[in-house]
C-alpha positions, -999 to +999 in steps of 0.1 A: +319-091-728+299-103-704+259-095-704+236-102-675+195-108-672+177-084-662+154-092-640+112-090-636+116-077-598+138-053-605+129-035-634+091-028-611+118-010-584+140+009-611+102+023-625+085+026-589+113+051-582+115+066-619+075+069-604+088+083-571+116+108-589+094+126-612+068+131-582+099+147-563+112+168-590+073+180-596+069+187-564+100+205-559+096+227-591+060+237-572+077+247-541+100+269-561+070+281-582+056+292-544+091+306-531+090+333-563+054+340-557+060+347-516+094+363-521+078+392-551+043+393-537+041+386-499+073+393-486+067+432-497+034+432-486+043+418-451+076+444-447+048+475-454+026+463-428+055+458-402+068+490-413+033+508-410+028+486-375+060+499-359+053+532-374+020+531-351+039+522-322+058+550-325+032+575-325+013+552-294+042+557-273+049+598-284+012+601-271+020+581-238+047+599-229+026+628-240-001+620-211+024+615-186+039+647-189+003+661-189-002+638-159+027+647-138+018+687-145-018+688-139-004+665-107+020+690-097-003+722-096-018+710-064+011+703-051+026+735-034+054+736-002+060+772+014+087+780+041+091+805+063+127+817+076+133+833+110+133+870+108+161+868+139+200+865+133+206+864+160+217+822+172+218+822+210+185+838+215+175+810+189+195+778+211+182+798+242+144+796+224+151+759+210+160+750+247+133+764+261+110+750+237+125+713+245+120+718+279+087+722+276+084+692+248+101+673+272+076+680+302+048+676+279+061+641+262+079+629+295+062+590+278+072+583+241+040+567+231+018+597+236+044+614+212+040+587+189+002+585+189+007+624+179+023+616+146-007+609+116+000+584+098-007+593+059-032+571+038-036+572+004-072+558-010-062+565-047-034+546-068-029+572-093-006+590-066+014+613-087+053+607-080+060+645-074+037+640-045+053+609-034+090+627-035+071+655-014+065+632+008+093+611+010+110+648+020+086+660+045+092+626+065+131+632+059+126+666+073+103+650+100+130+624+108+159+649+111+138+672+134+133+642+161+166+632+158+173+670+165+145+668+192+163+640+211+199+655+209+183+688+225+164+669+251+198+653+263+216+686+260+191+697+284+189+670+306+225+671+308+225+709+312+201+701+347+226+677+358+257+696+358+238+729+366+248+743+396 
């Protein structure tokens, strides 16, 4: 059997990391003292207050929607759109009126622009416009839209009625 020297240099190395071992097995052993302590005492502590946070953000956005519906209501009693129906059946004497009526609009408005400069133009200084006024609005100029369109049609109907009139 064959025995070799140790040698001086080396065994400073083999103790330097004996040294460097036990630091790492100490320090290890404290990080899994700390992991025990975080994971009984912390972690429970932590999943309450998330659970109590998101238990708050619940209720928060009950009582937002909660304000919006108040919101929109109190918005919506202000709000109020009546119309009025034609007590006559009877259709021709209501073209007959209709053409009479565009016949006039259409002697009164022979230049576009001074119809134009007779439409208002809406404004709004507040920003807390409710959106059942803003569909209300978005209807009336739908129903304002449709009755120029209707407007123009009757106004060529009659200008095509003094044409081929005898």
């Amino acid at each position: 059997m064959h025995t070799y020297p140790i040698i001086p240099c080396c065994v400073g190395r083999c103790e330097n990391e004996q040294e460097n071992c036990g630091r790492v097995e100490a320090e290890l052993n404290n990080l899994r003292l700390q992991d025990e302590e975080l994971m009984t005492h912390k972690l429970p502590e932590l999943q309450n207050l998330l659970k109590g946070q998101t238990q708050q953000m619940m209720e928060l956005q009950i009582q937002h929607q909660q304000n919006v519906q108040g919101l929109l209501a109190q918005a919506s009693r202000g709000v109020a759109v009546e119309m009025q129906l034609g007590q006559s059946a009877d259709l021709k004497l209501q073209l007959n009126d209709c053409r009479h009526t565009s016949v006039t609009l259409f002697d009164h408005n022979l230049d576009e622009s001074c119809f134009n400069n007779q439409v208002p133009t809406l404004t709004f200084d507040s920003p807390a416009v409710s959106e059942v006024a803003t569909v209300g609005l978005k209807q009336l100029r739908a129903t304002a839209a449709s009755l120029e369109e209707e407007l123009m049609l009757l106004q060529a109907q009659v200008r095509y009625n003094y044409i081929t009139a005898p």
